[in-house]
One Martini backbone bead per residue (centre of mass of N, CA, C, O) as a GRO file, in nm:
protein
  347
    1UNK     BB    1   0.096   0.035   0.024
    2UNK     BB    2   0.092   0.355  -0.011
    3UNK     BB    3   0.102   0.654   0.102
    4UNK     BB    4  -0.161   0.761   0.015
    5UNK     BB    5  -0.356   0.563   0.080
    6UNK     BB    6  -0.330   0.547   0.364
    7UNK     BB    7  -0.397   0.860   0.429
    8UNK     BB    8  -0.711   0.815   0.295
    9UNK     BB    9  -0.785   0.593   0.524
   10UNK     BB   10  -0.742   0.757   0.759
   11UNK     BB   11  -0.927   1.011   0.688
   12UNK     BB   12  -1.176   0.806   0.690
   13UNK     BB   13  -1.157   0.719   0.972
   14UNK     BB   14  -1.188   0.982   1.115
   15UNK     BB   15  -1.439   1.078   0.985
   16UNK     BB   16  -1.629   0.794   1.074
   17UNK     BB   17  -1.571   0.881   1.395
   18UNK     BB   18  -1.686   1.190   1.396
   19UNK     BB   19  -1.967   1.130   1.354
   20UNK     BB   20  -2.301   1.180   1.373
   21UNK     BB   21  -2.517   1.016   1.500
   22UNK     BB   22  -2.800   0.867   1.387
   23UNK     BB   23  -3.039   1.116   1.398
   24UNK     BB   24  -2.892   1.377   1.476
   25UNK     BB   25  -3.019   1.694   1.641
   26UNK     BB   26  -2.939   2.055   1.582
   27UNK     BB   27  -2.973   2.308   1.815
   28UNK     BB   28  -2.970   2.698   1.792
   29UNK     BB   29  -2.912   2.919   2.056
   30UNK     BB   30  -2.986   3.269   2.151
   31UNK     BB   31  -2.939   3.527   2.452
   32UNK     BB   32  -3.053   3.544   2.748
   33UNK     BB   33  -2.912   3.550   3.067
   34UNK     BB   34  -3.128   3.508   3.305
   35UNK     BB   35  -3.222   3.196   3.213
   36UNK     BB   36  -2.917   3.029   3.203
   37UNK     BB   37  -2.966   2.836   3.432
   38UNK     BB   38  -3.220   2.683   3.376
   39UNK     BB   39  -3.119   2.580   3.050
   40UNK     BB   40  -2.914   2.417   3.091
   41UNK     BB   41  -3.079   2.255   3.290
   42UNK     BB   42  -3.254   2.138   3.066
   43UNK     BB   43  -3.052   2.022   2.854
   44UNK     BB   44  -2.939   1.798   3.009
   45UNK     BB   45  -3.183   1.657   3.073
   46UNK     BB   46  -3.262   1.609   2.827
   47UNK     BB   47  -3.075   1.462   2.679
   48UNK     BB   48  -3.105   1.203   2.873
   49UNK     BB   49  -3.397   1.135   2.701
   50UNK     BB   50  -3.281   1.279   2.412
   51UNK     BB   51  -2.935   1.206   2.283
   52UNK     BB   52  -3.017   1.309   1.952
   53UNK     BB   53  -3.024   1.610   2.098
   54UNK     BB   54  -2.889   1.917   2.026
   55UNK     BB   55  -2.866   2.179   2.259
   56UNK     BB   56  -2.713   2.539   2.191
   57UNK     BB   57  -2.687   2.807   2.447
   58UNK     BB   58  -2.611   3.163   2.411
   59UNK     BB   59  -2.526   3.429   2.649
   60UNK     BB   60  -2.613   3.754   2.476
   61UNK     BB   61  -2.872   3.863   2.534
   62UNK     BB   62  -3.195   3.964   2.412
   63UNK     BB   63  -3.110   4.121   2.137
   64UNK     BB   64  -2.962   3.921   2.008
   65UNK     BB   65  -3.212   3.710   2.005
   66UNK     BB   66  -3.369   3.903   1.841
   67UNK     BB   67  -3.181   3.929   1.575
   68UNK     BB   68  -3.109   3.598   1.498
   69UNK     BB   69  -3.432   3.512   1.479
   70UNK     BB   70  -3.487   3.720   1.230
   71UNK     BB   71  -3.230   3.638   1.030
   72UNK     BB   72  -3.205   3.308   1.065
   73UNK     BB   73  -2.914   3.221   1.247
   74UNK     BB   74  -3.164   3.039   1.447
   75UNK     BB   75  -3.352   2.835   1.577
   76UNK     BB   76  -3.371   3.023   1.889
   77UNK     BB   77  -3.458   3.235   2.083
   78UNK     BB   78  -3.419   3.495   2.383
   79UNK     BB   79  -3.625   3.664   2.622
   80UNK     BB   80  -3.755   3.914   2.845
   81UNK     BB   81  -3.891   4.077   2.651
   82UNK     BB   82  -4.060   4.140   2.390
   83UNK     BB   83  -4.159   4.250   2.132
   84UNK     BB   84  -4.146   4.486   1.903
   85UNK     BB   85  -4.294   4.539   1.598
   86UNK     BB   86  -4.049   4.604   1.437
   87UNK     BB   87  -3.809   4.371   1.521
   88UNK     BB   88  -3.974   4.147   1.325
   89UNK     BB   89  -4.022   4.306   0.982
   90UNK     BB   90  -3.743   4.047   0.914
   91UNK     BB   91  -3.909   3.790   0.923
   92UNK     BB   92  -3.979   3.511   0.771
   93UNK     BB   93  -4.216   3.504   0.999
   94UNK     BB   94  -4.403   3.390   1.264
   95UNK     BB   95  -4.360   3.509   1.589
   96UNK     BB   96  -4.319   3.316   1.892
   97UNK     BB   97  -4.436   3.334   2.247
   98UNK     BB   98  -4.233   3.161   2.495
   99UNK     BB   99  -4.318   3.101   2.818
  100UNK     BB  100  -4.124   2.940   3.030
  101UNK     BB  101  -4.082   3.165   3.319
  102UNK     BB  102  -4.011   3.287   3.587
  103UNK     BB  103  -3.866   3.606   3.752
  104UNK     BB  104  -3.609   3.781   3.945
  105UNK     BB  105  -3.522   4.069   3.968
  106UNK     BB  106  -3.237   4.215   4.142
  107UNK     BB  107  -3.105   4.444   4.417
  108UNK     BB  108  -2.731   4.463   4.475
  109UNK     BB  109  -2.527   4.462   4.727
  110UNK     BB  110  -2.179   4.616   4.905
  111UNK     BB  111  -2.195   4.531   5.234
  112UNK     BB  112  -2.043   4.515   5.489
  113UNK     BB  113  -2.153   4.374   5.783
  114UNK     BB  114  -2.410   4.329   5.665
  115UNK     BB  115  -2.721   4.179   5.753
  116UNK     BB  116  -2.957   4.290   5.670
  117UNK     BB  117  -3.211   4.339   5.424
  118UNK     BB  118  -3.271   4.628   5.230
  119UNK     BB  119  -3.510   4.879   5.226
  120UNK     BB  120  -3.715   4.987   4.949
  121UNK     BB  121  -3.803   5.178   4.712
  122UNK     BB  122  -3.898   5.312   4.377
  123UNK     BB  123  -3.796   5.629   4.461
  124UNK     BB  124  -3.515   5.552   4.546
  125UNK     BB  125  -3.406   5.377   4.351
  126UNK     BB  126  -3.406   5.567   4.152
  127UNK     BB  127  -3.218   5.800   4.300
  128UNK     BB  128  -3.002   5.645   4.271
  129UNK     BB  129  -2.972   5.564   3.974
  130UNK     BB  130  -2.945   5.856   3.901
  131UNK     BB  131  -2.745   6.039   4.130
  132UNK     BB  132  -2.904   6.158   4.386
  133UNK     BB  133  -2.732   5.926   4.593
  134UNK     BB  134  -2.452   5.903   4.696
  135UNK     BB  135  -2.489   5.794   4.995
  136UNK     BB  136  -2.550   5.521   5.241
  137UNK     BB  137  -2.673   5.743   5.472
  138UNK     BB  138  -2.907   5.858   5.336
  139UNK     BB  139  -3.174   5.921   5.490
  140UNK     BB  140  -3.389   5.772   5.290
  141UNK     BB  141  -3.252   5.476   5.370
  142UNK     BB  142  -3.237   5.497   5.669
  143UNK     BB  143  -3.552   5.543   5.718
  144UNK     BB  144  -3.611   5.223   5.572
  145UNK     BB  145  -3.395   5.125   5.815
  146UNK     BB  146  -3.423   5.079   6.142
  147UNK     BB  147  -3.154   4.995   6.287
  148UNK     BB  148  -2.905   5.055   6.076
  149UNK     BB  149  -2.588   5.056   5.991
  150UNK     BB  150  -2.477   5.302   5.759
  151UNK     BB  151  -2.232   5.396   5.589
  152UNK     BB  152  -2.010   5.624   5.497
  153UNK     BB  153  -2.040   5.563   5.149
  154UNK     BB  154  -2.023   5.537   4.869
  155UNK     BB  155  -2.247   5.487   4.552
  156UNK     BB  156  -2.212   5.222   4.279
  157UNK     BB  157  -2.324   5.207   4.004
  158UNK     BB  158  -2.449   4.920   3.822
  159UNK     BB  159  -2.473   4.779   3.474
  160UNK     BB  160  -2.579   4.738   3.136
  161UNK     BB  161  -2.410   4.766   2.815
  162UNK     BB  162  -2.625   4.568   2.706
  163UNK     BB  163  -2.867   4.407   2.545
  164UNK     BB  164  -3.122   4.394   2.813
  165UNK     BB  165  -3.384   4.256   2.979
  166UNK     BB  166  -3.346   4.312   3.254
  167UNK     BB  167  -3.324   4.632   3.191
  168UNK     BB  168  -3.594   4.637   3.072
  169UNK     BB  169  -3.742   4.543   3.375
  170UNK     BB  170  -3.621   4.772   3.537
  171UNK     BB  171  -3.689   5.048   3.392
  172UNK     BB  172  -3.995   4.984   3.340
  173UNK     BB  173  -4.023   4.988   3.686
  174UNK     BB  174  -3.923   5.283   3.719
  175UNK     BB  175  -4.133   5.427   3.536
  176UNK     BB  176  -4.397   5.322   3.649
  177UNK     BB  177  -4.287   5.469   3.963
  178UNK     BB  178  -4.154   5.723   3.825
  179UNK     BB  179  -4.130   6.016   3.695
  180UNK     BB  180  -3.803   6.086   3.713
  181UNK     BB  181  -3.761   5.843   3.512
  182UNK     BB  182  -3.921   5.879   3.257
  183UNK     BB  183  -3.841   6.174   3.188
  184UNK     BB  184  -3.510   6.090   3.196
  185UNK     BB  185  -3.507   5.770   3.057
  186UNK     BB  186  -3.662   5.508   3.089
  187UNK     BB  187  -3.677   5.242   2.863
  188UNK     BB  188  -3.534   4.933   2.803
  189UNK     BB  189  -3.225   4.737   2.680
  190UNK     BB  190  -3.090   5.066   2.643
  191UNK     BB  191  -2.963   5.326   2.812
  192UNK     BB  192  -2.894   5.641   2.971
  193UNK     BB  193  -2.688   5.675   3.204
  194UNK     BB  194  -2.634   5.880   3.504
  195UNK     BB  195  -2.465   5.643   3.683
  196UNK     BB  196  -2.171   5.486   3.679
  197UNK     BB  197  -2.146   5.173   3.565
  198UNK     BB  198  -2.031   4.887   3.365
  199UNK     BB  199  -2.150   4.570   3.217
  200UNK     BB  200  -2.148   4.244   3.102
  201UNK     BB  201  -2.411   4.118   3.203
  202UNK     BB  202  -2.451   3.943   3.479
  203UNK     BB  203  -2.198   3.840   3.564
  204UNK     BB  204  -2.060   4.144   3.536
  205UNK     BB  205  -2.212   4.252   3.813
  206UNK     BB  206  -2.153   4.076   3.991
  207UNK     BB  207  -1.830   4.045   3.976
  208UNK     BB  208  -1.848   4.413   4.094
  209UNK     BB  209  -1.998   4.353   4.345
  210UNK     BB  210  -1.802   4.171   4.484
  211UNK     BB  211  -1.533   4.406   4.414
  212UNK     BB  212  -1.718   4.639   4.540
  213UNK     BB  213  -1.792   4.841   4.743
  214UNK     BB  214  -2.092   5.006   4.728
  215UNK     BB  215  -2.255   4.886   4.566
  216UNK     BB  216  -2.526   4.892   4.313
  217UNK     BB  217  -2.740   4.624   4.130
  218UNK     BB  218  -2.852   4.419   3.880
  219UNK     BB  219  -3.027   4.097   3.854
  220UNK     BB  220  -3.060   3.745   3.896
  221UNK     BB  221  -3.128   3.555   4.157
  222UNK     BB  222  -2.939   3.290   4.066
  223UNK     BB  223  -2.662   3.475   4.067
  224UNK     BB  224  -2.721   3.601   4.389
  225UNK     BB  225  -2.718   3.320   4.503
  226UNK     BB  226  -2.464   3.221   4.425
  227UNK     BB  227  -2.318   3.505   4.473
  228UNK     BB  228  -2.363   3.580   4.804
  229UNK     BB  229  -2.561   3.892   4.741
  230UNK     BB  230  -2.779   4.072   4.836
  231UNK     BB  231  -3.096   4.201   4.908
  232UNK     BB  232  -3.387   4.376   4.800
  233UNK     BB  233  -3.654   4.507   4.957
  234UNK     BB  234  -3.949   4.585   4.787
  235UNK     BB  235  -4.200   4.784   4.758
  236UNK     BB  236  -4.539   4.762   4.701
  237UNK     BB  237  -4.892   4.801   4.605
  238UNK     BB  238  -4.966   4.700   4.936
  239UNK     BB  239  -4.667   4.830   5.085
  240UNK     BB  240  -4.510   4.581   5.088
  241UNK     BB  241  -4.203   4.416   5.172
  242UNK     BB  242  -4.034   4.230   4.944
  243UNK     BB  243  -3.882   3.948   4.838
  244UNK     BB  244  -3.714   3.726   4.555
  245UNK     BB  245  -3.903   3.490   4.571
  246UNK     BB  246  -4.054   3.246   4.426
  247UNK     BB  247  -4.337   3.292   4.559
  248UNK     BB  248  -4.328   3.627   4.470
  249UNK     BB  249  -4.333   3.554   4.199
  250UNK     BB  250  -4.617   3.395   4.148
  251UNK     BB  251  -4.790   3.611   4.291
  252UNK     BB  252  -4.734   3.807   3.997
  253UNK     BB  253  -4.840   3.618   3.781
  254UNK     BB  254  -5.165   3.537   3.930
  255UNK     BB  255  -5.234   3.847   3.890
  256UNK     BB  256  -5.221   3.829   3.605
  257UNK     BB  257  -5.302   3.828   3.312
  258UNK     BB  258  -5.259   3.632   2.999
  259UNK     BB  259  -5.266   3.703   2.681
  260UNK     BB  260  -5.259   3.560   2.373
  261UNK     BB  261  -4.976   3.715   2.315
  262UNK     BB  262  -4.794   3.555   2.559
  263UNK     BB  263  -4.727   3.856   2.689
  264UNK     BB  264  -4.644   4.034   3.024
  265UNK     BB  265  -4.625   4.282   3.277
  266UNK     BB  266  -4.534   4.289   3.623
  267UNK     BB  267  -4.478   4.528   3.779
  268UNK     BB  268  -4.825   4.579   3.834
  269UNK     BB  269  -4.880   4.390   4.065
  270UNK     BB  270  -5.101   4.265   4.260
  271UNK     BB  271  -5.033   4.161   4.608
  272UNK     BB  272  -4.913   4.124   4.901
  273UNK     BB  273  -4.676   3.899   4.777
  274UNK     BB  274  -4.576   4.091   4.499
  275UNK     BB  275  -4.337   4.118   4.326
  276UNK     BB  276  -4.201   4.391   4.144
  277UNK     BB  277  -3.924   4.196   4.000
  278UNK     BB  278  -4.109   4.051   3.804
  279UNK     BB  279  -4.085   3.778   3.520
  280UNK     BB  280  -4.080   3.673   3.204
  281UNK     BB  281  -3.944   3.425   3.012
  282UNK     BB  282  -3.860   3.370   2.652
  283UNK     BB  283  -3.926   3.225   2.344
  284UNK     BB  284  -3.837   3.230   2.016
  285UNK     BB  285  -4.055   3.088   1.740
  286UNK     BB  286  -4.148   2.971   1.459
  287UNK     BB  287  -4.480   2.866   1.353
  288UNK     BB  288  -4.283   2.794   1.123
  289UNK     BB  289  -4.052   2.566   0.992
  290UNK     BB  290  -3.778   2.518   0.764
  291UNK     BB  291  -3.748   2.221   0.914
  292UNK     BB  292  -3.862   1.969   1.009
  293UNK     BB  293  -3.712   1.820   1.252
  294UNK     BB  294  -3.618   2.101   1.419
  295UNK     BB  295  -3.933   2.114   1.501
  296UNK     BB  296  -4.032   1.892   1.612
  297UNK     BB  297  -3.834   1.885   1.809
  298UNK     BB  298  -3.887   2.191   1.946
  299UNK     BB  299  -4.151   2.131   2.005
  300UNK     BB  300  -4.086   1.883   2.227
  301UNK     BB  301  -3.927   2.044   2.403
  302UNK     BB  302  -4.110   2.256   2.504
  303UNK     BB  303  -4.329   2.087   2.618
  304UNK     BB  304  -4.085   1.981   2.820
  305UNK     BB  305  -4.065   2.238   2.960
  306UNK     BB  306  -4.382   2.326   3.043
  307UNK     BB  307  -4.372   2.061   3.225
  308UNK     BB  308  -4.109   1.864   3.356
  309UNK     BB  309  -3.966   2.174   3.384
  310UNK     BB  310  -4.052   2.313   3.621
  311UNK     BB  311  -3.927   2.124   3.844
  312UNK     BB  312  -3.646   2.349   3.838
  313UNK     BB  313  -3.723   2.646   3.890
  314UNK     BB  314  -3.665   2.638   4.227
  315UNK     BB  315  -3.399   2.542   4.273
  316UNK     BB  316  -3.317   2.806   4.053
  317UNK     BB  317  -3.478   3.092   4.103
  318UNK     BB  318  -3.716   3.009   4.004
  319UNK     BB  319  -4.077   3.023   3.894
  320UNK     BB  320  -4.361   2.872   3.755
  321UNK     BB  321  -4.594   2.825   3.574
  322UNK     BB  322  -4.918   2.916   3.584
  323UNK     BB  323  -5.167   2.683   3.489
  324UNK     BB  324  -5.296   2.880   3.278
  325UNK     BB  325  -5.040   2.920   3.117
  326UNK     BB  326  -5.012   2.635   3.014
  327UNK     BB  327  -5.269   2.614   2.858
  328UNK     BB  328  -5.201   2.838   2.659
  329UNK     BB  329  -4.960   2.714   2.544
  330UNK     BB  330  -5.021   2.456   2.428
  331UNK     BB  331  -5.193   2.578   2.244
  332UNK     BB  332  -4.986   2.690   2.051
  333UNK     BB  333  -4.817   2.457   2.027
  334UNK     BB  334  -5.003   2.319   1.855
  335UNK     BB  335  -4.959   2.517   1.610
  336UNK     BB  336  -4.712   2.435   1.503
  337UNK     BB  337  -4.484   2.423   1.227
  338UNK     BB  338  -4.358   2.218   0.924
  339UNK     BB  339  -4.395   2.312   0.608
  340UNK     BB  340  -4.741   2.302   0.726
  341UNK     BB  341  -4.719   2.093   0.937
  342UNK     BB  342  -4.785   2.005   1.200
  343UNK     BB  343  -4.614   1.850   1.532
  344UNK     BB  344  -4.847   1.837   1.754
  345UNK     BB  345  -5.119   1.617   1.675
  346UNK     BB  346  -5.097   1.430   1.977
  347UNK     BB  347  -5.185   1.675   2.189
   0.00000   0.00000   0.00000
């Protein structure tokens, strides 16, 4: 056998080592960073009940995953707030919001030797991050935390400057409660920040506040959680200071009514233990998929996360979807199709 012959069949069966088991089904998605501890965990726990589908999920912010599934150049995005009808004018087809679970953003500081979590309001957190507070012993901060001794210490205020779902129902919830927030700043995925540094995703706000004493910053409780961050009770709107357990996102989900086109701010959820930045977080795909295999699967894993996976997001500092909201999601996934043709016709 010559040389060339030899190293042809070396690269045969190189080529046939590597190929992908068969019927292996290869899903690709990119967006919010909010969710992205429990997609892992979902990820994880499907494949191994089916280990044929492959899904890998990327977290580069909710704007990310709304430009990436409008462009097509992903099997589904991933948002925190709903898409805007401009946002979608370029997408091949009509695009579904999936929602997942519930989450809660929360406002985390650091500060030495503090034990207790303080209590703000929705008017100074917004001046605290207006930077019109500037140190943490400030009358206002004092006011609602007696018997706490607060640092002389400056306020360091973290933000997101990616496109970010987070940011946008933090900033969506101090418009809505602020008048001075509305006036100068809105809401959006991207705003202009008045005062602090910034950081990409929420991993970087996190990293921050470990790094820095007096800051104080927002992510998303999991996050919060797993770097043993303190965190803000936030007065809500039936006056109570709340703080952003799982129950307390349930809560604030089940005040709110969920519309057919299954997307909806809970910022103004009423009810005693209703968490005030509370949020659902969304998969967006296409309501026809131009590939039926990656449909079919895609709307199978839905299916199964809706369902089986609700199950994983209490452990993980979500909170699982209300049971009417189940039964509206069900309605929608029923009606996915793959070039035409229904994909869960058996449901």
């Amino acid at each position: 056998m010559d040389r060339r012959t030899f190293t042809q069949l070396l690269l045969m069966a190189g080529a046939a080592g590597c190929s992908r088991p068969k019927g292996e089904i290869a899903l690709n998605g990119v967006g919010a960073t909010f969710p992205y501890p429990l997609y892992s965990k979902w990820i994880t726990e499907y494949n191994r009940l089916r280990p044929e589908i492959r899904i890998n999920y990327q977290s580069i912010g909710s704007g990310g995953g709304v430009r990436q599934i409008v462009a097509g150049t992903v099997d589904f995005g991933a948002t925190d707030v709903p898409m805007l009808e401009g946002e979608a004018s370029g997408a091949a087809g009509e695009l579904l919001h999936v929602p997942t679970a519930v989450g809660s953003v929360v406002v985390c500081y650091r500060l030495e030797g503090l034990q207790a979590d303080l209590k703000l309001t929705p008017a100074v957190l917004a001046r605290i991050f207006l930077g019109e507070l500037e140190r943490w012993n400030a009358s206002e901060i004092a006011a609602l935390n007696p018997g706490v001794t607060l640092p002389d210490l400056p306020i360091t205020v973290i933000y997101r400057t990616d496109g970010s779902g987070t940011t946008a129902i933090f900033t969506q919830f101090l418009a809505q409660l602020s008048d001075s927030w509305r006036a100068r700043i809105g809401a959006g995925k991207m705003v202009r920040w008045p005062a602090g540094m910034g950081a990409k995703g929420n991993e970087g706000v996190t990293g921050h506040l470990q790094a820095m004493p007096g800051a104080i910053g927002y992510t998303e409780l999991a996050y919060a959680t797993q770097n043993h961050l303190p965190h803000v009770a936030i007065k809500n709107h039936a006056g109570n200071f709340v703080g952003p357990a799982p129950a307390a996102a349930v809560a604030a989900a089940e005040a709110v009514p969920m519309p057919d086109e299954l997307h909806v701010w809970l910022a103004e959820a009423q009810g005693a233990q209703a968490y005030p930045l509370a949020a659902y977080t969304y998969l967006l795909v296409y309501r026809d998929a131009r590939e039926p295999a990656k449909g079919e699967a895609l709307a199978e894993f839905l299916w199964w996360a809706i369902h089986d996976g609700q199950r994983y997001t209490t452990e993980l500092d979500y909170a699982p979807l209300p049971k009417n909201v189940v039964t509206k999601v069900e309605g929608a996934l029923r009606t996915l199709r793959a070039n035409g043709k229904r994909v869960l016709a058996d449901r």
